[in-house]
C-alpha positions as CSV (number, residue, x, y, z in Angstrom):
1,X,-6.0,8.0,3.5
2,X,-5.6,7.9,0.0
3,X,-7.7,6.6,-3.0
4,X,-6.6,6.5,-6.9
5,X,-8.4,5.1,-9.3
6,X,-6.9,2.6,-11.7
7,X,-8.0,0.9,-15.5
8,X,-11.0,-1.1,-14.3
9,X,-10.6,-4.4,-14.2
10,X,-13.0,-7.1,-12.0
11,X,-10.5,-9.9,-12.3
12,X,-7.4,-8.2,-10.5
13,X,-6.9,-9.8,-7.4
14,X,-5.2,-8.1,-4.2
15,X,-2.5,-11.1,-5.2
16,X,-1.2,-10.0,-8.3
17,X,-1.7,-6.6,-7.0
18,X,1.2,-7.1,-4.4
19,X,3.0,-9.3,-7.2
20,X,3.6,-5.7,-9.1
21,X,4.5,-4.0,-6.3
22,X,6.8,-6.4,-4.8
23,X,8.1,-6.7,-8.2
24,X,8.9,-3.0,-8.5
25,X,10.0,-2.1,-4.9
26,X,12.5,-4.9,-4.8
27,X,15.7,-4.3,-2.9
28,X,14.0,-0.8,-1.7
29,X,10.7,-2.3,0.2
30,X,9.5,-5.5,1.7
31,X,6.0,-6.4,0.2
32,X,3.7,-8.8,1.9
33,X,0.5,-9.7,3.6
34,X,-1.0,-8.2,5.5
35,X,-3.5,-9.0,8.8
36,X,-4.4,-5.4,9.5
37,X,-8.3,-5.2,9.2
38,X,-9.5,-3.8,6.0
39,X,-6.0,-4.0,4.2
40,X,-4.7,-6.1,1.4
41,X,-0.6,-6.0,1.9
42,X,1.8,-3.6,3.0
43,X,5.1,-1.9,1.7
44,X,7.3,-1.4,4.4
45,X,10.4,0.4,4.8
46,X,11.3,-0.3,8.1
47,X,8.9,-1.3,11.4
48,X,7.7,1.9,11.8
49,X,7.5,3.5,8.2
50,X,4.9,1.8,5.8
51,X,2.2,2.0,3.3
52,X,-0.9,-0.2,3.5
53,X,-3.2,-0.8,0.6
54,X,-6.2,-2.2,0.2
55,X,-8.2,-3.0,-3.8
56,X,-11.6,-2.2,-4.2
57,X,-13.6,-3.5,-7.2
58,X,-17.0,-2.5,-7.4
59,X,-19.5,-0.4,-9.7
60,X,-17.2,-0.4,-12.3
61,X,-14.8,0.9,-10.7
62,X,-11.3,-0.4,-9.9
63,X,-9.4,2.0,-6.8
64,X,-6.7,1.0,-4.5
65,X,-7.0,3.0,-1.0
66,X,-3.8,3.2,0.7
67,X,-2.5,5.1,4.1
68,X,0.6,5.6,5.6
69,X,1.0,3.4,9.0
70,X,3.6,1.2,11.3
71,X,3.7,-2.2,9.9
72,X,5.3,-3.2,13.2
73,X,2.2,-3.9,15.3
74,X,4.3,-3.5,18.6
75,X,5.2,-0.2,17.3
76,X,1.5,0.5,16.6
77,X,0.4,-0.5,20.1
78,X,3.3,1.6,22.1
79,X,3.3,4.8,19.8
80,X,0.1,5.1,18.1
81,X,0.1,7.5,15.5
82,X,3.1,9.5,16.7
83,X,5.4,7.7,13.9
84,X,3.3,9.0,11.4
85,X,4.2,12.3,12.1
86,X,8.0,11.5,11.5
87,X,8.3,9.3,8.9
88,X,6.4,7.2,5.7
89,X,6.2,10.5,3.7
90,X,8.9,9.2,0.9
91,X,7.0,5.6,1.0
92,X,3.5,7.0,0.3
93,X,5.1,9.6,-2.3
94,X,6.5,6.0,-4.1
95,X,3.6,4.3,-4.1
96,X,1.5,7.0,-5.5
97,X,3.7,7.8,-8.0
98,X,3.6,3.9,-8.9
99,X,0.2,3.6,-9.4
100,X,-0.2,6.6,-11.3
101,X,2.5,6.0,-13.7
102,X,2.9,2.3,-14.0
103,X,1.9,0.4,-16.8
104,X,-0.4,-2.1,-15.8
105,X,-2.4,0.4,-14.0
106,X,-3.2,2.3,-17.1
């Protein structure tokens, strides 16, 4: 798991959050939604190679904690954490490079 620390700011929402995102990653990621306890949406490249991301705003502090996982529950509950051994590596490296870099982080 991964946390970065982003411009505080108590009125972002896990909404607009995914807004940028899906707004950046279009035509190379799906971003939605997610049900997954304790995450916000997900940026998936394919069933079994995602990121999931979760906002945190609290003590004046604004960080988005994200992990590499299967967004495909069914490959979740057959494989575990095997797929993360093989794949989400070039997804996580995106996003972290995203938040660090974009704009309306900063």
């Amino acid at each position: 798991m991964a946390k970065i620390e982003i411009r505080h700011n108590p009125q972002l929402t896990k909404e607009y959050l995914m807004e940028v995102f899906r707004l950046h990653f279009t035509g190379k990621y799906e971003v939605y939604m997610t049900k997954v306890v304790d995450r916000d949406f997900v940026v998936k490249k394919s069933g079994m190679s995602g990121v999931f991301l979760k906002l945190k705003n609290k003590d004046e502090k604004t960080q988005v904690v994200f992990n590499r996982n299967a967004p495909s529950a069914i490959f979740r509950g057959l494989f575990g954490f095997i797929p993360l051994l093989f794949s989400g590596h070039d997804v996580m490296k995106d996003v972290r490079t995203f938040l660090e870099t974009a704009q309306e982080f900063k």
